[in-house]
N, C-alpha and C positions, 0 to 999 in steps of 0.2 A: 504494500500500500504506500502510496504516497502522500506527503502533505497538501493541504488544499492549498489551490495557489497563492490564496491570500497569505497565506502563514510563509511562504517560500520567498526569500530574496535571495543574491549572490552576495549582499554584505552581511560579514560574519555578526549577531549582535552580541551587544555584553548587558551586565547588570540588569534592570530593573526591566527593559523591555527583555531578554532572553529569556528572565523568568517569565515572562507575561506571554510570552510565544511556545513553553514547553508547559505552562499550565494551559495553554490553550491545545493544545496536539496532545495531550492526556486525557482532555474532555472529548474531546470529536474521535477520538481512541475510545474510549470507554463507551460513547450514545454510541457508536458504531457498529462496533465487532458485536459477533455473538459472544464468543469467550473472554473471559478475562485475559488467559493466557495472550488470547489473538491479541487484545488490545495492549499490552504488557508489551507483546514484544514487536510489536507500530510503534510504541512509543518510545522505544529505544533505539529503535532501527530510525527514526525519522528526526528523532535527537542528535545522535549521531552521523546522519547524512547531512542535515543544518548545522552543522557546528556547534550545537549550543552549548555552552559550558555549564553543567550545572554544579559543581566542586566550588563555581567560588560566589554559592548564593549566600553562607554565612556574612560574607565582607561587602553586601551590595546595600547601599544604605537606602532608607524611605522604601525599600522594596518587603514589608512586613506581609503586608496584605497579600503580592505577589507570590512570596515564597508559603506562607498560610494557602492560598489558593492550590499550590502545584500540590505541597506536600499531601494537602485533603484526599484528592482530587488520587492520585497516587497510591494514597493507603486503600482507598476504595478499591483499586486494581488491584491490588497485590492481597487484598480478604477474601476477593470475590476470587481472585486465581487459586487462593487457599483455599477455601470453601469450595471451588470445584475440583480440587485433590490433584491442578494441574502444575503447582508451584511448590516448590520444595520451601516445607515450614520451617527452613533455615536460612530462607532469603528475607530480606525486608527494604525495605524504603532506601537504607542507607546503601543497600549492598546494588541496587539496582542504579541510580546515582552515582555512585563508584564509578561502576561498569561503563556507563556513557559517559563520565569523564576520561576514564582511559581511551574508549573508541575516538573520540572526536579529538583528543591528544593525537593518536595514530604512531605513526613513525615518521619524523619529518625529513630523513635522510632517503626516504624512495620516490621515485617518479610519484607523482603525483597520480596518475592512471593505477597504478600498482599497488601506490599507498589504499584509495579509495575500494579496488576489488579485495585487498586486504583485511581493508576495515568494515567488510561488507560479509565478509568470508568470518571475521572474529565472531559478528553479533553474535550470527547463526550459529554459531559455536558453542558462544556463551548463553546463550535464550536454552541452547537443548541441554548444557548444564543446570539449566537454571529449574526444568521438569523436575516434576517429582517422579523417582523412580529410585530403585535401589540402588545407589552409592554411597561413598564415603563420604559423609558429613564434612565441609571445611572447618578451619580448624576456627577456634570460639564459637559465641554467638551470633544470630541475624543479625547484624548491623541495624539499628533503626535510622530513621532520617536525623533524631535528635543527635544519637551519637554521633551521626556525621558533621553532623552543625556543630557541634559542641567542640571535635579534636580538630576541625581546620583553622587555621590561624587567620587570625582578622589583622 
């Protein structure tokens, strides 16, 4: 799936519109998809195709409301991906967050073509980690959104 055109530019954004653009691509994710899981992983996949940076929503200031709206909006996917037995109960808000700041990071030393099938080739990688099915537990706890917010440095 892709973003709807309005939500797609070629300029990367930051702060307080970014978050307003990945809580808006979580909601039209969520009315959307029939599953959770499907909306879960739109919303990563299209986080990471946009650039968005979500790792430095602790340090964006006046953006309270924005980063409240994503975070909601987000825990609802990720109960309802639970509650459908399709998301492993060791993932959480923070640990999904993570994941799309590593993607959208990338690897800035490859062709650019390479980088992007790359980082397109990781998502799907990470999303079918991210199933619930039998493997090894990562090591601690889900990460929640607070924890993430709480250890990034402002």
């Amino acid at each position: 799936m892709r973003a709807p055109d309005d939500l797609r530019t070629d300029a990367r954004p930051n702060g307080k519109d970014a978050l307003e653009r990945m809580a808006a691509l979580a909601e039209v994710a969520r009315k959307e998809e029939t599953w959770a899981f499907d909306a879960l992983s739109r919303f990563v996949e299209e986080c990471a195709g946009l650039r968005l940076e979500p790792l430095g929503i602790a340090a964006v200031p006046d953006a309270d409301r924005g980063r409240v709206r994503l975070l909601e909006i987000l825990g609802q996917i990720i109960r309802a991906a639970h509650d459908e037995g399709a998301l492993r109960e060791d993932v959480g808000a923070g640990d999904v967050l993570g994941v799309v700041g590593l993607l959208v990071r990338g690897l800035p030393t490859l062709p650019a073509d390479l980088g992007d099938e790359l980082g397109r080739r990781a998502a799907r990688l990470v999303l079918a980690g991210m199933r619930a099915h039998p493997a090894p537990a990562p090591p601690g706890e889900a990460m929640t959104a607070e924890d993430l917010i709480h250890r990034l440095p402002r």
